[in-house]
C-alpha positions, 0 to 999 in steps of 0.5 A: 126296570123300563116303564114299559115292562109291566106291561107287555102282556098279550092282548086277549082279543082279536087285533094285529097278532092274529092278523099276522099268524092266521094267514100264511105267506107263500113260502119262497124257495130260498128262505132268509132265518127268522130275524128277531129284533135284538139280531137286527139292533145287533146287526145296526150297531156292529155293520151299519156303515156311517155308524162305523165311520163315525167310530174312527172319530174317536180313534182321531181324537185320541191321537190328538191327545197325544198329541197335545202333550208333546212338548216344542222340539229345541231349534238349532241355531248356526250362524256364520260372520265375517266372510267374504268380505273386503281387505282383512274379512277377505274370503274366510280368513276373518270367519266367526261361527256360533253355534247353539240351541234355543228352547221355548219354555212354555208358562200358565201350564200350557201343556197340561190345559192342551191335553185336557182340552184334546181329553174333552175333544175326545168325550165329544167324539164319545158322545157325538158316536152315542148320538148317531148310534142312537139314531141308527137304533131308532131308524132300525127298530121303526124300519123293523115295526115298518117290515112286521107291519107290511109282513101282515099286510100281506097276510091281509091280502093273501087272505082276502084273495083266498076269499074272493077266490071262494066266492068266485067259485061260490058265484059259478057254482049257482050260475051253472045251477040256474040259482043267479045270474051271468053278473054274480060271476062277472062282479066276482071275478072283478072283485078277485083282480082286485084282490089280487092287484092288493095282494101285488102291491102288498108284495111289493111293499114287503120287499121294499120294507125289508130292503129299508130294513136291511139299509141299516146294516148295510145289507140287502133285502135278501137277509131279511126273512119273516121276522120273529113274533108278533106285536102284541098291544100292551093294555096299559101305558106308562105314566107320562111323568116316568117316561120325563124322568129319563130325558136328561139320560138321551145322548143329545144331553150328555153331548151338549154337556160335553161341548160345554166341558169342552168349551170350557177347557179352550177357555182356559187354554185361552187364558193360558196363553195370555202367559209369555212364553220364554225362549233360552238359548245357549252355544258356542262362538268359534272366533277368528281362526278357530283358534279361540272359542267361548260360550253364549247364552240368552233369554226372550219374552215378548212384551204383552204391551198389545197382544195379551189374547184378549179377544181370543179369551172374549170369544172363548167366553162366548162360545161357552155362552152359547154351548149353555145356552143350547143344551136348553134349547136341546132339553125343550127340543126334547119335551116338544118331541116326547109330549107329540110322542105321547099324545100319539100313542094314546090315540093310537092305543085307544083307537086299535082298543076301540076298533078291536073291542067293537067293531071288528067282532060286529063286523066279522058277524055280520059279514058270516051272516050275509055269507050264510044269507047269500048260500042260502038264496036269501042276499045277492052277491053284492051284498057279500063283496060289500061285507067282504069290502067292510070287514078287509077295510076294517081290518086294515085299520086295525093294522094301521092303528096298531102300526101308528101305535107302536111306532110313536112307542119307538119314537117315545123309546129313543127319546127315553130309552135309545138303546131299546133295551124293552123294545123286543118284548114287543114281540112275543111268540104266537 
């Protein structure tokens, strides 16, 4: 079970949950259906286009397993003497012909050492998908924190405007009762283009949100309908340790061992093909006149007096070398990035714990206070736009130390768990 199942419960108070399912959005005419998060990974894996691409490598490297174990073609061999020449080679009176087959017997089991390297070629295909789908994953699932984040921001926005709105109302109705004078509107209505340039910009940041999501898939922004659930922050973390333990399972790892593997068997091959290859050939010889004919045979070798593939072996070595060599660096390139992962998902969680705890109930007090205060003559409108200022900013804080939150939980879940198996129980219904 994933680290983070234990912990998924609801959060009992106030926070980006409510945020998201007290205010409605206006609806549109033409809906897309609720996207959960499982659809939108689906989605990613099956339709995003570089992910689909990237699966026909693999088919490739197949083939050129195949390839590999194909064993050299024979050559034929004709070769004409004794014609065209002068006095008794005079035209073909004097032709010679042989004809024949040679074969290149390979030795040090070539063949078999290419198919395993083509094998191991084929595992980095493997890994090297694992690595992008991975990534196509990660970069899905933040776009989809991204869009429910912009989804509530909205719902802010739509809220705030329906508040300036009340207290423009609020504002006319004791101007025209002699109760206040001509700036309470005047303030009011300022405060109501404000909200209503915010409500804009929340728009369009939504679409926007849902288009980067709908990219990973290869769609458009119109797929993308009010997603599913509402973020719930967890009350506890997993253990810095538990989430370390599942490092040396990211695709980046096993990838970096396939290289290895990989190297590996072209050191091998290398040696391999220090091994002199044997040509055998055989044939007939037609003599002069076609009358008598008789068989011919042979055996070449090279003498590896020089070229014994020493420096194709060196560097094979080396290479091998190197692909160790990084896996390391991949390992620590790992930690950096899990332990900036965690530290930022602490801060976040304490912060959204903080700001949801104390701060957002004394400020929701005191803005219905100044509300209460102004209603009843006792406060100017000035101090209720500054309430209405705190508790909005406030709220949007609240919003973004949940997002920051749960995008460094994504980023701690692709470095341990890429596939995002408990990911979607961050999303549990209102």
């Amino acid at each position: 079970m994933s680290p983070f199942a234990h912990f998924f419960r609801p959060y009992p108070s106030l926070g980006l949950a409510l945020l998201i399912s007290a205010v409605g959005v206006p609806a549109q005419e033409t809906k897309a259906p609720t996207l959960s998060l499982n659809a939108a990974l689906q989605r990613a894996v099956e339709q995003n286009p570089n992910l689909v691409a990237q699966g026909y490598s693999e088919r490739a490297a197949a083939a050129l397993i195949e390839q590999a174990g194909v064993r050299t073609n024979p050559t034929l061999d004709v070769s004409l003497e004794n014609f065209i020449g002068t006095g008794a080679l005079r035209g073909v009176n004097g032709l010679e012909a042989t004809v024949g087959v040679s074969q290149v017997i390979e030795r040090g089991d070539k063949r078999s050492k290419r198919v395993a390297l083509a094998g191991r070629d084929r595992e980095i295909a493997a890994a090297a998908y694992a690595v992008h789908r991975a990534e196509v994953l990660a970069a899905t699932a933040a776009d989809y924190v991204a869009t429910h984040a912009a989804q509530a921001r909205l719902r802010l926005a739509a809220a705030t405007l329906d508040l300036a709105r009340e207290t423009l109302a609020a504002s006319e109705s004791r101007f025209k009762a002699g109760a206040a004078s001509p700036a309470e509107p005047a303030r009011a209505r300022a405060a109501l283009a404000s909200a209503q340039a915010e409500f804009a910009r929340a728009q369009a940041s939504l679409a926007n949100a849902r288009a980067a999501l709908a990219a990973n898939w290869g769609g458009d922004a119109g797929e993308v309908g009010d997603l599913a659930g509402v973020l719930r922050l967890p009350e506890t973390l997993p253990s810095e340790e538990s989430l370390l333990t599942k490092l040396s399972r990211h695709p980046r790892i096993e990838y970096q061992q396939a290289i290895i593997a990989s190297r590996r068997a072209a050191l091998d091959l290398e040696r391999a093909q220090a091994a002199q290859d044997v040509t055998a050939s055989g044939g007939v010889r037609f003599l002069r006149e076609g009358s008598d004919a008789a068989f011919v045979a042979g055996v070449s070798i090279p003498l590896p007096v020089r070229n014994q593939n020493q420096g194709n072996i060196r560097a094979a070595r080396a290479t091998l070398a190197g692909a160790e060599q990084s896996v390391r660096a991949v390992e620590l390139e790992l930690r950096v990035a899990l332990g900036a992962a965690w530290r930022d998902l602490q801060v976040a969680h304490t912060a959204a714990k903080n700001l949801r705890g104390d701060a957002l109930p004394a400020t929701e007090e005191a803005h219905a206070s100044v509300r209460l205060a102004y209603e009843a003559g006792q406060l100017p409108l000035i101090d209720v736009l500054d309430a209405q200022r705190e508790l909005a900013a406030l709220r949007r804080e609240i919003l973004d130390a949940d997002t920051d939150f749960f995008n460094a939980l994504i980023r701690a879940q692709a470095l341990t768990d890429p596939a995002f198996t408990s990911t979607p129980q961050l999303f549990s219904s209102p």
